[in-house]
BATOR-234867 format. One record per residue (C-alpha): residue in three letters; x, y, z. Coordinates in steps of 0.25 Angstrom, whole numbers, padded with zeros to 4 digits, always signed. Each point is the difference from the previous one (the first is absolute). Example, Ala and Ser with C-alpha at 12.3 -4.5 7.8 and 13.67 -1.06 7.14 Angstrom:
BEGIN
ALA+0049-0018+0031SER+0006+0014-0002
This chain:
BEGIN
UNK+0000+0000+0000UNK+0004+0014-0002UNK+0000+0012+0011UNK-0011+0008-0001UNK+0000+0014-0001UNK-0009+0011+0006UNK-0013+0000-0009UNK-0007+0013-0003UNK-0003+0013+0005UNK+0000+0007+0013UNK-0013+0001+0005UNK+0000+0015+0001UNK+0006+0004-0013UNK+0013+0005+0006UNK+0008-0001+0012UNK-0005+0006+0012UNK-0009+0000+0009UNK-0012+0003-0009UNK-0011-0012+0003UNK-0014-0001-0007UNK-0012-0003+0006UNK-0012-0008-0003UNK-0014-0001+0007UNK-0006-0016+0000UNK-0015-0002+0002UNK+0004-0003+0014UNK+0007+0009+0008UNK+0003-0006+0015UNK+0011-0006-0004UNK+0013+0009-0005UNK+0009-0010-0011UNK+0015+0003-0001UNK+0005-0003-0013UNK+0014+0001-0002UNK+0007+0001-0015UNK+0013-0006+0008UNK+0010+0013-0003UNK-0007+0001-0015UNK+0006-0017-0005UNK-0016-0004-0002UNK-0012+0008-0006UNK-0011+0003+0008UNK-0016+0002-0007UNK-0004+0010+0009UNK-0013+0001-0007UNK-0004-0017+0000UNK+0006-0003+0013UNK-0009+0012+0006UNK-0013-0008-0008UNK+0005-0011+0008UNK+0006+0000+0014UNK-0009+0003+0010UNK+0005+0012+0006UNK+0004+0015-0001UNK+0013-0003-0009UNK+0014+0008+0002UNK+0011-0004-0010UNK+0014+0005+0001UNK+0013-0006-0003UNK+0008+0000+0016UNK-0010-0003+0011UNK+0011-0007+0008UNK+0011+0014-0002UNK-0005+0013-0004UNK-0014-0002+0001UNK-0002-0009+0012UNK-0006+0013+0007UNK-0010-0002-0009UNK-0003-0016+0005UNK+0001+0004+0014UNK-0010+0012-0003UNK-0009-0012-0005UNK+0001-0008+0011UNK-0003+0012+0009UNK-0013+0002-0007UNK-0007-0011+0009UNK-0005-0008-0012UNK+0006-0013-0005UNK+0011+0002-0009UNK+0005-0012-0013UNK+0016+0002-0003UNK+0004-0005-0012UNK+0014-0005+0005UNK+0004-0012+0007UNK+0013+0002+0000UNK+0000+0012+0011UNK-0010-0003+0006UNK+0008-0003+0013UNK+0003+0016-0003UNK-0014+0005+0000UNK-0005-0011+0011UNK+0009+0006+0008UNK-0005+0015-0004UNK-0016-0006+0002UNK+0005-0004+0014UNK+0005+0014+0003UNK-0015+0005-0003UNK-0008-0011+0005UNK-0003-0006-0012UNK+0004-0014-0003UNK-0012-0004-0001UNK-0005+0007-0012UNK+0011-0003-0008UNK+0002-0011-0012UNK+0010-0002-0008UNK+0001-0005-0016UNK+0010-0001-0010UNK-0003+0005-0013UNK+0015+0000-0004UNK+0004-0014-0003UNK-0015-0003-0002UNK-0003+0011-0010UNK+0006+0010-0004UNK+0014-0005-0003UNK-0004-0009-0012UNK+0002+0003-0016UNK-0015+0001+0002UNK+0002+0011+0011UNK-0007+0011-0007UNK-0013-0007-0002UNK+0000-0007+0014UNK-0007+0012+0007UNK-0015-0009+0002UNK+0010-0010+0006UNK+0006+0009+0009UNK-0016+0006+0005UNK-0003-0014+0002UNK+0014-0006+0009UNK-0004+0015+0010UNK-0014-0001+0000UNK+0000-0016+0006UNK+0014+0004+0010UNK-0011+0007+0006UNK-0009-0014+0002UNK+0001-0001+0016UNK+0006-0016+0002UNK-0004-0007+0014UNK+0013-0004+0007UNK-0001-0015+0002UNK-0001-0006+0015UNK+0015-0006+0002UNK+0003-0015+0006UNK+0011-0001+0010UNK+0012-0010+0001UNK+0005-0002+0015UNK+0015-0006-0002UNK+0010-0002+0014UNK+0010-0001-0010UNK+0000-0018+0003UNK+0008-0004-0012UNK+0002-0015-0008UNK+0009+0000-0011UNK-0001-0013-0007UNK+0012-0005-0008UNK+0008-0010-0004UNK+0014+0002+0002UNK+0011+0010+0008UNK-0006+0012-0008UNK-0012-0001+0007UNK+0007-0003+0014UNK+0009+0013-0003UNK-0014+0009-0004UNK-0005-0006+0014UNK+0013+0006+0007UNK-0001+0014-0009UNK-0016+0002+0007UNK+0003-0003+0013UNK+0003+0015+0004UNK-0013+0003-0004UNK-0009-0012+0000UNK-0003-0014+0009UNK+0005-0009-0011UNK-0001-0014-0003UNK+0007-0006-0010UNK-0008-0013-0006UNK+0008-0009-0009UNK-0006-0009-0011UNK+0007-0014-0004UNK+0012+0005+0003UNK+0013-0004-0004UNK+0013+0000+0007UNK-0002+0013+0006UNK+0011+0006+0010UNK-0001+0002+0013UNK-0003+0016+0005UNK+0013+0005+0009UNK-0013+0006+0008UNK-0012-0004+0004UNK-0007+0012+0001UNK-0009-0002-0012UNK-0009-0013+0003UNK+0001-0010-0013UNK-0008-0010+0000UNK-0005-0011-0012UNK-0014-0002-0008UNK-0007+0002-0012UNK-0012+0008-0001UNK-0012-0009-0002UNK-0010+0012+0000UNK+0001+0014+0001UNK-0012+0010+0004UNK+0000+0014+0003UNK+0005+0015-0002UNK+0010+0008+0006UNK-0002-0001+0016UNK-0008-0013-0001UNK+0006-0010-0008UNK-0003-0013+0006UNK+0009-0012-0008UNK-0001-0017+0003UNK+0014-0004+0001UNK+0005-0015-0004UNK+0011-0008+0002UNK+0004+0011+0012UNK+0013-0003+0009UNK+0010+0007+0008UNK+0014+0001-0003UNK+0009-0009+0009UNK+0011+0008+0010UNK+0008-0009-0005UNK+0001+0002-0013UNK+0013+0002-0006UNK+0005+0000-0016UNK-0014+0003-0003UNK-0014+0001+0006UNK-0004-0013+0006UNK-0016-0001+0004UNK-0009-0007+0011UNK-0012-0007-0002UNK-0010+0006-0010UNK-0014+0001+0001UNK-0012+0004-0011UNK-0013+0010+0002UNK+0009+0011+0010UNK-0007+0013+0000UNK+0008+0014-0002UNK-0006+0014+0002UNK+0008+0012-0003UNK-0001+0014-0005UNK+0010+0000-0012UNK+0004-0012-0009UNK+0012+0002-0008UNK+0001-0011-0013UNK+0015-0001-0003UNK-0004-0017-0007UNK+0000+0006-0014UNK-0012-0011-0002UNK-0015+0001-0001UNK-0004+0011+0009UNK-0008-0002+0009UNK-0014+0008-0003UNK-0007+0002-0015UNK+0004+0015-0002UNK+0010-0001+0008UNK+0005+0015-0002UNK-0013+0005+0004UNK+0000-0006+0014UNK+0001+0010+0010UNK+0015-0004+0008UNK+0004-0012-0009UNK+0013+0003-0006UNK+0006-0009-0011UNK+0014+0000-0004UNK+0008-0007-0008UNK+0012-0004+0008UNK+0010+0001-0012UNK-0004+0013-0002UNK+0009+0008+0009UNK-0008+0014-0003UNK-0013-0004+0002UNK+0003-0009+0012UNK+0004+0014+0005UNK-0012+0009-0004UNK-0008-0012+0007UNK+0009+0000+0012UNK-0003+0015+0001UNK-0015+0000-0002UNK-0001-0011+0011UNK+0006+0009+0011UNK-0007+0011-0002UNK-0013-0009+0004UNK-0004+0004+0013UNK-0011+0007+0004UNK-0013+0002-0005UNK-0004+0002-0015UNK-0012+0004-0006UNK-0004-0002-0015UNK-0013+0005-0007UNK-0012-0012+0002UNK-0002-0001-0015UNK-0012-0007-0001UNK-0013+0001+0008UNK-0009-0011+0002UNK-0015-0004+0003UNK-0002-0014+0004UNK-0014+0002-0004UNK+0000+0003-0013UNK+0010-0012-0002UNK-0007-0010-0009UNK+0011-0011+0003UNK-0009-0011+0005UNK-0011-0004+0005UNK-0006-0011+0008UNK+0014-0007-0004UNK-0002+0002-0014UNK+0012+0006-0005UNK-0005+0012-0011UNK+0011+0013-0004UNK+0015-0003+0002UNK+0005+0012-0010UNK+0008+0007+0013UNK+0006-0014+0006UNK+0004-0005-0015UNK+0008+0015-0003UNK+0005+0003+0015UNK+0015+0000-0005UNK+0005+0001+0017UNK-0010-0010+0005UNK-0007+0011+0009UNK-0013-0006-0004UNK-0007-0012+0008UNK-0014-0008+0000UNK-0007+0005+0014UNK-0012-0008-0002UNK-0012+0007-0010UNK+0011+0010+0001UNK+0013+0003-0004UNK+0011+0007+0011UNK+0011+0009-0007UNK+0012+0002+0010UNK+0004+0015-0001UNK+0015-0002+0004UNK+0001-0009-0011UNK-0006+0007-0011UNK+0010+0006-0010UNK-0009+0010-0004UNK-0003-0006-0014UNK-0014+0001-0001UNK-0002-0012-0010UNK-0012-0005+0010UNK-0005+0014+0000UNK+0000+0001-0016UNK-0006-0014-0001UNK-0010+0000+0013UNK-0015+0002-0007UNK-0008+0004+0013UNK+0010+0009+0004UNK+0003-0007+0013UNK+0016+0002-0003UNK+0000+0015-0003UNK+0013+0008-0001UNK+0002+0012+0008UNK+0012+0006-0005UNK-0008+0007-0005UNK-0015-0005+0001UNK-0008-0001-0011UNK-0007+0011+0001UNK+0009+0010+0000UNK+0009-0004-0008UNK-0010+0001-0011UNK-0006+0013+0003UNK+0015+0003-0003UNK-0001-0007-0013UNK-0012+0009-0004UNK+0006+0012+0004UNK+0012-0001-0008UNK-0008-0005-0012UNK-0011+0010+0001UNK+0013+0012+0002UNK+0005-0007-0014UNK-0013+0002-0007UNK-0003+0013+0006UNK+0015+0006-0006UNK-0004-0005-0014UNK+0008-0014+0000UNK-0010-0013-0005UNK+0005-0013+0001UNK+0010-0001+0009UNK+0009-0013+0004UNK+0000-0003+0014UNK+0014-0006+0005UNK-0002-0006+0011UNK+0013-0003+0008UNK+0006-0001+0016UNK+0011+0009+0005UNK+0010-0007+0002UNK+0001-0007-0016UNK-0009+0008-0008UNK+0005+0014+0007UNK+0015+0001-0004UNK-0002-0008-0013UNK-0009+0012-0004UNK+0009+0011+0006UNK+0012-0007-0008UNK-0008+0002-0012UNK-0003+0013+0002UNK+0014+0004+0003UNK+0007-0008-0010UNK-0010-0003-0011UNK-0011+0005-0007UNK-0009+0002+0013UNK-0016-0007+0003UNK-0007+0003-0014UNK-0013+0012+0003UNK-0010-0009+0001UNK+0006-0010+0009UNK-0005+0003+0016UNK+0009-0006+0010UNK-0008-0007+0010UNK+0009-0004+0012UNK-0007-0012+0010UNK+0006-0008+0012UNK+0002-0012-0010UNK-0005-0002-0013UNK-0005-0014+0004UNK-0011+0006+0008UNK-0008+0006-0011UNK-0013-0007-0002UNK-0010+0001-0010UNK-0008+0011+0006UNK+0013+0011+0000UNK+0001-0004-0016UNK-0015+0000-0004UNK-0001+0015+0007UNK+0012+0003-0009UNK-0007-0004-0012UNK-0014+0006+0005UNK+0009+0013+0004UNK+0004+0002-0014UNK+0014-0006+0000UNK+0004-0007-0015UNK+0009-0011+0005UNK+0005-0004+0013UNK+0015-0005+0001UNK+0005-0008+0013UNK+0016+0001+0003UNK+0006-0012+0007UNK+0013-0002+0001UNK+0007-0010-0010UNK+0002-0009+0011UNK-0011+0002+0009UNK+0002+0001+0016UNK-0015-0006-0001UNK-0008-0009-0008UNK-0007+0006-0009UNK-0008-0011-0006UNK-0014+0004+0007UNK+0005+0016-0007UNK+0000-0008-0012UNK-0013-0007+0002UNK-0007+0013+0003UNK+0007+0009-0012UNK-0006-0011-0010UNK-0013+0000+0006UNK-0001+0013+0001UNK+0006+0002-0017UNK-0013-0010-0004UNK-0009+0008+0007UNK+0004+0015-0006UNK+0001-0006-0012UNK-0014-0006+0000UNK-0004+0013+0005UNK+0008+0008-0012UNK+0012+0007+0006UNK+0008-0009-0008UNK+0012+0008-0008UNK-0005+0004-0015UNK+0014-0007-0006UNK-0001-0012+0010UNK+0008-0005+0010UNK-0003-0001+0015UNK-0004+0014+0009UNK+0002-0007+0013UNK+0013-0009+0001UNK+0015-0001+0009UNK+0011+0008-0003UNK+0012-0010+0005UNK+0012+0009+0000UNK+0012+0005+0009UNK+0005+0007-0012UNK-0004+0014+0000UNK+0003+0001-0017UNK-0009-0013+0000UNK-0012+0009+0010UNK+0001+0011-0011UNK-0002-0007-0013UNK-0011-0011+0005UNK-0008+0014+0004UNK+0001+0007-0011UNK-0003-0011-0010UNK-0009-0007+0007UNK-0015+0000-0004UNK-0011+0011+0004UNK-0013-0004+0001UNK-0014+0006-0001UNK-0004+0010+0013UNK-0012+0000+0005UNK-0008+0010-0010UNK-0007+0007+0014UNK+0008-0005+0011UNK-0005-0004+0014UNK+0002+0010+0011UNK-0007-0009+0012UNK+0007+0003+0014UNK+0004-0015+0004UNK-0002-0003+0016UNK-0002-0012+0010UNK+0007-0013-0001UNK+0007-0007-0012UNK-0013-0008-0004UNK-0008+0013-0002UNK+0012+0007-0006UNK+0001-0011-0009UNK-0017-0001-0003UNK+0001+0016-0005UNK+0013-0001-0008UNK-0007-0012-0009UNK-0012+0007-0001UNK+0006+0014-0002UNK+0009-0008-0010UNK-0012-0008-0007UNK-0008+0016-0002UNK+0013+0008-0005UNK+0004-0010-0010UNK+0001+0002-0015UNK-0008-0013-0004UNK-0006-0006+0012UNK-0004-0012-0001UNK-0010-0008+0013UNK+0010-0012+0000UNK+0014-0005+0001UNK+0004-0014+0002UNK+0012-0001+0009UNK+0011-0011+0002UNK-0003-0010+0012UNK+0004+0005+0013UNK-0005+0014-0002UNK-0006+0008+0011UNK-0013+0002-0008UNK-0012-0009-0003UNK-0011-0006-0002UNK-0007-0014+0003UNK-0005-0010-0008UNK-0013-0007+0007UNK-0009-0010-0002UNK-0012+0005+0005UNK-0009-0013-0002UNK+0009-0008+0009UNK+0002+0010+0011UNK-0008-0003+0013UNK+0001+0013+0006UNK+0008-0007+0012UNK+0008+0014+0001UNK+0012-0004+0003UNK+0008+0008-0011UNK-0005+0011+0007UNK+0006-0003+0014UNK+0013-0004-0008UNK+0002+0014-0008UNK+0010+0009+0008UNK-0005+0013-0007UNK-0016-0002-0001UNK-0001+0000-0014UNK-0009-0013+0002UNK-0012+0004+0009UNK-0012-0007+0005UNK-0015+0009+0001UNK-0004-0001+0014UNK-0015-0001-0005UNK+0000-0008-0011UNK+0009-0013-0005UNK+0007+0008-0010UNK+0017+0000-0003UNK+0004+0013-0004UNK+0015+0003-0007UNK+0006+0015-0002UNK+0012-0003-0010UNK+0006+0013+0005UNK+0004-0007+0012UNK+0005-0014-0005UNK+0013-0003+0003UNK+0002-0012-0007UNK+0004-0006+0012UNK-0008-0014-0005UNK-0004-0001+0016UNK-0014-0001-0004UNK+0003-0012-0010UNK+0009-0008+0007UNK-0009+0002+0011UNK-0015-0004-0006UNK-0005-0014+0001UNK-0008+0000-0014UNK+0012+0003-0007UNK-0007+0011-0009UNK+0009+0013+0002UNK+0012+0004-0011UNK+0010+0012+0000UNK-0001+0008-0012UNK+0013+0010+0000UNK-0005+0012-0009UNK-0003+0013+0004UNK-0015+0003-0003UNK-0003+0016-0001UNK-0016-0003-0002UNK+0001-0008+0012UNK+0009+0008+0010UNK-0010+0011-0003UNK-0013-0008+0000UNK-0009-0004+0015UNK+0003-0012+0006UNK-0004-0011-0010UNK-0008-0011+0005UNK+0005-0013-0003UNK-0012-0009+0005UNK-0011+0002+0007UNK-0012-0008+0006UNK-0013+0001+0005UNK+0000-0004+0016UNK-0007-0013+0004UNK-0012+0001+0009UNK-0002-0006+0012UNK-0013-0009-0002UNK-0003+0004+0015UNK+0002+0013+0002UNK+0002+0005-0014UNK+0014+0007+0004UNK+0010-0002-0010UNK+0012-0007+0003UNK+0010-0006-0008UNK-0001+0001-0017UNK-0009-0007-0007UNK+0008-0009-0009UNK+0009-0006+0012UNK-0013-0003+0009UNK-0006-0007-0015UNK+0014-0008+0000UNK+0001-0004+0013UNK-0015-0005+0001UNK+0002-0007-0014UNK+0012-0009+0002UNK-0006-0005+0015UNK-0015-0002-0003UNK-0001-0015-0002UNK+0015-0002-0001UNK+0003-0002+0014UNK-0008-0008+0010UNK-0001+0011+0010UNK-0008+0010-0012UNK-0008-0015-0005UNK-0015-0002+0004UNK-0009+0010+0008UNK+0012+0001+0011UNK+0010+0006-0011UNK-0011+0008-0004UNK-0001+0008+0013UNK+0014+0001-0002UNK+0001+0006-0013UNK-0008+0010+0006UNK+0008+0004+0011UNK+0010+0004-0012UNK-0008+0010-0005UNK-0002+0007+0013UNK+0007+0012+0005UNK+0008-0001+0013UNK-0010+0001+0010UNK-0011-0007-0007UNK+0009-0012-0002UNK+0002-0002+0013UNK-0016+0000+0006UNK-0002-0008-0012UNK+0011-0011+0006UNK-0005+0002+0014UNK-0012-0002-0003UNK+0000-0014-0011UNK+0010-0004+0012UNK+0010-0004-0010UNK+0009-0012+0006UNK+0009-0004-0011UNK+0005-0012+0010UNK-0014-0005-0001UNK+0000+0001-0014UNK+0013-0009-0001UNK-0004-0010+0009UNK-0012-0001-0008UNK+0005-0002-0013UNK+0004-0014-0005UNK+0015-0004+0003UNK+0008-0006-0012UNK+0012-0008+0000UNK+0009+0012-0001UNK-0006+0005+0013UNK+0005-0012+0008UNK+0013+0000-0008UNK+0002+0014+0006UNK-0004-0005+0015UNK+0011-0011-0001UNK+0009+0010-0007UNK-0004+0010+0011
């Protein structure tokens, strides 16, 4: 790549202090926008349409003209500075007056306007200043309690001489694996003991591992370790395990457990960096609790019938575990991925970094700031901080920059976006959506795959699909910042929404995720009412045999997320396809074997009242006339005994037959009073030789 040189004009025309000022629809917020000492141009005039604010552009807020940013911030209303890079410069001057809490900062630099498209890139800029204004909910944080109890687990002297190099700041123990001939420590100071870890649970300060083949080392040892008696299934607790084996670690992920740390003994530099970590691991610890869960939204199981699994089959760490109808997600594990949370359908795994919600109410302000500053179709990039940030500053600084019409849309992880984030985008008036990963990614990003081609069939279908062809909604796999530019600026642009949505989205994911479709389905070009979807999708409907169904109802006490109701009044099975999860709950669970999953996504349906999927007339009780019961079942029931069995034979069975078609209470008066003894009815029926059989056999 080639340096890049400052692009463009000053923002004032000349140097100076000269500034230029433009008044927004909204004025409560003041928006600094500054040209960066005149190396990027600045669209006074668009980013004013756009930004949500009064604007101020000038060319030094961070030298000659912070007096006007800290007259800004004096003003008492919340102010957006479009520089990250002193921000700890103008935090510090917000302090000074009391007004850390009404700034936000935003780069428009490296996002923007340092770009060969930087002239033309004053709707993006509106569009990155008015969402910095989006207020994000700080996540509740998990804490990890470590007294600094350390195992390292080896094989060899480098893992007895890692032992001795932590013992002036941790209670170490060294655990040695098979080992070989294995010198004798001059000291012992650092307690060495042997076993092989069987199993291994836990995070950092709460790692709990069964030991096997354990034993002491003899006093008497002397060319080389010598060992007593061994024994299997010992139990070690401890807050730090240090892996110098250079085998199979010892947890899936293993780089993302919280105070596991893996080395390869042969490699003197990372032995070290792990050496250092591991001393530095006392104390307490707190990380963001990534995901927030509601057990009762959970459509695991039910009744031992096991239903969804998505989050347990792409849990790359293991924090995922059956708790009985439920599953349990252990916080300390998590990594922070939010794979369950893109693929959970009820929206009982929810990320919170940040929830749903608000991070698409940021969505749809920085779309709605780009179509307000005359930009149409843009491409949202969605990328993390700490891969897609510095691939997109490099390209800025030593390329050809973000083409205009490519919006930066920075997450926690990429792996978390789920299908209600993309549909808004679309619905929002995006034309393509582009998800950066790394080439090798830290997570698994199968279920982003799943998702961005489920998500390609149904803009497609709808007709946001790209005039030329090609996919709108795909992964971009690079860590080369050349490879970011091109894929960008040659990758296809679909067909925006002709009038795009503008709904507010609020409450949990599943309602989030019911607006964006719908929202999605009314702004798109060529709406259609249905899409079929590949097995496994989180929308559906059912296939029902209605003649075979009893209305037994017990589909209804199986679905997790009430999309299968019963009528308290009548016999009648209702089904809202809005709600259905495609768990399959309600078909592994019901005894006729009538119900089928049907993956698509039916607008008609989504839209339309519940749809009834059979109903019945009740059955009245011959007595009292109170119906009970449906009609069809009591019919069945009375037709498969009378004169089939010899308690329903002859005037006795007749009697009989009617306390079946009696309510509750009737059919008990009704027993009372024939006196009913089915004993007498046994001993007066006539005995056969299978009956004395049984009385020998008994």
């Amino acid at each position: 790549m080639t340096p890049q040189g400052a692009r463009g004009a000053p923002a004032s025309g000349e140097a100076g202090d000269r500034a230029r000022s433009e008044t927004c629809a909204v004025s409560d917020r003041i928006v600094i926008a500054c040209s960066c000492e005149g190396s990027m141009p600045l669209d006074a005039a668009a980013i004013g349409k756009g930004c949500g604010g009064r604007l101020e552009t000038g060319d030094q807020f961070c030298g000659r003209e912070l007096p006007r940013v800290r007259a800004a911030l004096a003003s008492g209303i919340p102010v957006t500075v479009s520089c990250t890079l002193k921000a700890p410069l103008f935090r510090e001057v917000a302090e000074e007056l009391g007004a850390e809490d009404r700034v936000a900062f935003v780069n428009i630099r490296e996002t923007a306007g340092w770009s060969a498209q930087g002239a033309a890139a004053g709707p993006k800029m509106a569009a990155l200043l008015a969402a910095a204004a989006e207020a994000m909910p700080a996540p509740a944080n998990v804490s990890f309690e470590s007294q600094g109890v350390a195992l390292v687990y080896g094989r060899d002297e480098a893992a007895i001489e890692a032992g001795r190099r932590l013992a002036d700041h941790l209670d170490v123990t060294v655990l040695l694996s098979r080992p070989g001939e294995v010198a004798v420590p001059a000291s012992g100071e650092v307690p060495v003991v042997k076993g092989t870890v069987r199993t291994a649970k836990g995070h950092l300060g709460a790692f709990t591992l069964t030991v096997d083949d354990t034993a002491l080392p003899l006093p008497s040892s002397r060319r080389a370790l010598a060992f007593g008696p061994s024994r299997d299934g010992a139990t070690s607790t401890c807050d730090i395990v240090v892996d110098l084996t250079g085998g199979t670690p010892l947890f899936p992920a293993h780089e993302l457990r919280s105070g596991y740390l893996r080395a390869d003994p042969g490699d003197p530099a990372a032995v070290e960096r792990v050496l250092f970590e591991a001393s530095h691991l006392v104390g307490t610890f707190d990380k963001p609790r990534f995901v927030d869960f509601r057990a009762d939204l959970c459509a695991h199981s039910r009744s031992r019938i096991t239903g969804c699994t998505r989050c347990l089959d792409v849990c790359p760490t293991g924090a995922i575990a059956p708790a009985g109808d439920h599953v349990a997600i252990d916080p300390h594990v998590c990594a922070g991925c939010g794979s369950c949370a893109s693929v959970c359908p009820t929206g009982a795994a929810a990320y919170a970094l940040p929830p749903a919600d608000a991070q698409m109410r940021r969505l749809r302000t920085l779309l709605a700031a780009f179509r307000q500053a005359g930009g149409t179709a843009p491409v949202l990039l969605i990328h993390d901080d700490a891969h897609g940030t510095p691939l997109i500053d490099a390209l800025a600084r030593f390329g050809d920059g973000l083409p205009a019409d490519v919006l930066p849309f920075p997450l926690n992880e990429v792996t978390q976006v789920g299908p209600e984030l993309v549909a808004a985008a679309f619905a929002y008036g995006a034309g393509a959506v582009r998800l950066l990963v790394r080439a090798r990614p830290k997570h698994d990003v199968a279920p982003l795959l799943r998702n961005a081609a489920r998500l390609e069939t149904i803009v497609q279908a709808l007709g946001y699909g790209a005039p030329a062809g090609g996919a709108v909604v795909s992964l971009i796999e690079t860590d080369d910042p050349d490879a970011l530019g091109e894929a960008l600026a040659t990758g296809p642009r679909g067909t925006p929404a002709p009038v795009p949505s503008g709904f507010m989205p609020d409450g949990d994911v599943r309602g989030v995720l019911r607006f964006a479709v719908s929202e999605l389905h009314h702004a798109a070009p060529h709406p259609v009412d249905r899409v079929a979807l590949d097995a496994g999708a989180p929308f559906g409907g059912l296939s029902f045999d209605t003649a075979s169904c009893t209305l037994c109802h017990a589909c209804v006490g199986a679905c997790p997320t009430g999309a299968l109701a019963d009528d308290p009044d009548r016999p009648r099975l209702t089904f809202a396809e809005s709600a259905c999860v495609q768990c399959g709950l309600c078909a592994a669970t019901c005894p006729e074997d009538v119900i089928g999953l049907v993956p698509q996504l039916d607008f008609a349906a989504w839209a339309a009242p519940r749809r009834v999927l059979k109903e019945e007339e009740p059955f009245a009780c011959i007595a009292c006339g109170k119906a009970f019961g449906t009609r069809s079942t009591i019919e069945r029931i009375v037709s498969r005994l009378r004169d089939r069995h010899w308690m329903f034979a002859g005037p006795a069975g007749e009697q009989r037959i009617k306390a079946l078609m009696m309510c509750d209470t009737c059919r008990v008066s009704h027993v009372l009073t024939e006196g009913f003894d089915p004993h007498a009815a046994e001993e007066n029926r006539p005995r056969t030789s299978e009956d004395y059989i049984r009385a020998r056999q008994g």
